[in-house]
Structure formats: structure tokens, C-alpha cells
N, C-alpha and C positions, 0 to 999 in steps of 0.2 A: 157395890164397889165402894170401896171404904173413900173418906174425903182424900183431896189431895193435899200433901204434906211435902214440901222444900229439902227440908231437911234431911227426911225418912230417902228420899230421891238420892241426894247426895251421898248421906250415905250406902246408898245401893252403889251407884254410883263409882264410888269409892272401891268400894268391894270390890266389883267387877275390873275395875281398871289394875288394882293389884292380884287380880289372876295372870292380866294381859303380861302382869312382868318376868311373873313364871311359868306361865305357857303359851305357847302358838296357839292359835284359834281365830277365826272367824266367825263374825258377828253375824245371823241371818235374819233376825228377827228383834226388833227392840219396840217403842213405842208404836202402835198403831193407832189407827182412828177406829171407831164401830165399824163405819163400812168394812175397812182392810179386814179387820179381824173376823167380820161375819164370815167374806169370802174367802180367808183359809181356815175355817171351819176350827177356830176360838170359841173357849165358853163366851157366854155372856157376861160374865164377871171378870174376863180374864183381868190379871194383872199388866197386862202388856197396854192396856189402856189407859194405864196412870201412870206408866213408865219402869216399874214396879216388877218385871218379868223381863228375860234379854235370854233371846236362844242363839247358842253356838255350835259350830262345829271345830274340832279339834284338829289342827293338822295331822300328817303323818308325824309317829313315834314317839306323838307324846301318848303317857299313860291316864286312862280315865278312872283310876281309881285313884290314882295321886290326885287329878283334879280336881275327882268329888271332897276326897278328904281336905284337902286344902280350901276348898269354897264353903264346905263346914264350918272350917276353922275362924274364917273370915265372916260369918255367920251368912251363909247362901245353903239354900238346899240345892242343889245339882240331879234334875230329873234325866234320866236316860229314856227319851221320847222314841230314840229306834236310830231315827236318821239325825237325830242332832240332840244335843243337851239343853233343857231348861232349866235357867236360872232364876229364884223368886229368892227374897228373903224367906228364916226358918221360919 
């Protein structure tokens, strides 16, 4: 897991929150601890332990190819997990 970085954070951070102004979406997954993470069966490296990763789900009607391409935009890869979207930097 790479060191922890403030800045790198914020801007994720950032990122994320300017999706929140153009799409509906819930948050279900952001920072975890080892334990959490082991018990929903996270890599060992995940990102979500350094804050670093944030999975959502999308309300109804919004489009998930706008939202990927927009989270691109904003420099986010947008992973389609099945049941919800993860978000890491690219």
C-alpha cells in the first residue's frame, strides 16, 4: 500500500464530491480499516484503506456511462463491480 499522502486524499476527495454535483449516487463503501476490509473480502492492498477508493451506487435514471466518462474527466477510474461502482484514482 503506497505511504499516506493529505493532499493526494483531498484531492480524491475533491473529485468525488464534484461527481456528487452532477449525479445522484450513494456512497456504500469509503475508508475502511484491515479488519472491515478483510471481512468484505477486499484485496490486501486495497485502496479503500488509505482512503484512496469510495464505492457507489447510482440512483435511479442516472446514466453510468456519463458517469464513468465524467469521473475520467475529473481524473477517477469508475470500476463497474456488478452491484455498485468503484471509484480509485487513474
Amino acid at each position: 500500500m503506497p505511504p499516506f499522502n493529505t493532499a493526494d486524499i483531498f484531492t480524491f476527495i475533491h473529485a468525488v464530491l464534484c461527481l456528487g454535483l452532477r449525479f445522484d449516487f450513494s456512497v456504500t463503501s469509503w475508508l475502511r480499516s484491515k479488519e472491515r476490509n478483510k471481512a468484505v473480502g477486499g484485496s490486501r492492498d486495497s485502496n479503500h484503506m488509505t482512503a484512496m477508493a469510495v464505492d457507489v451506487v447510482l440512483d435511479g435514471g442516472e446514466d453510468t456511462i456519463s458517469f464513468k466518462l465524467t469521473a475520467n474527466k475529473l481524473g477517477l477510474k469508475a470500476l463497474d463491480e456488478g452491484d455498485h461502482l468503484h471509484l480509485q484514482p487513474l
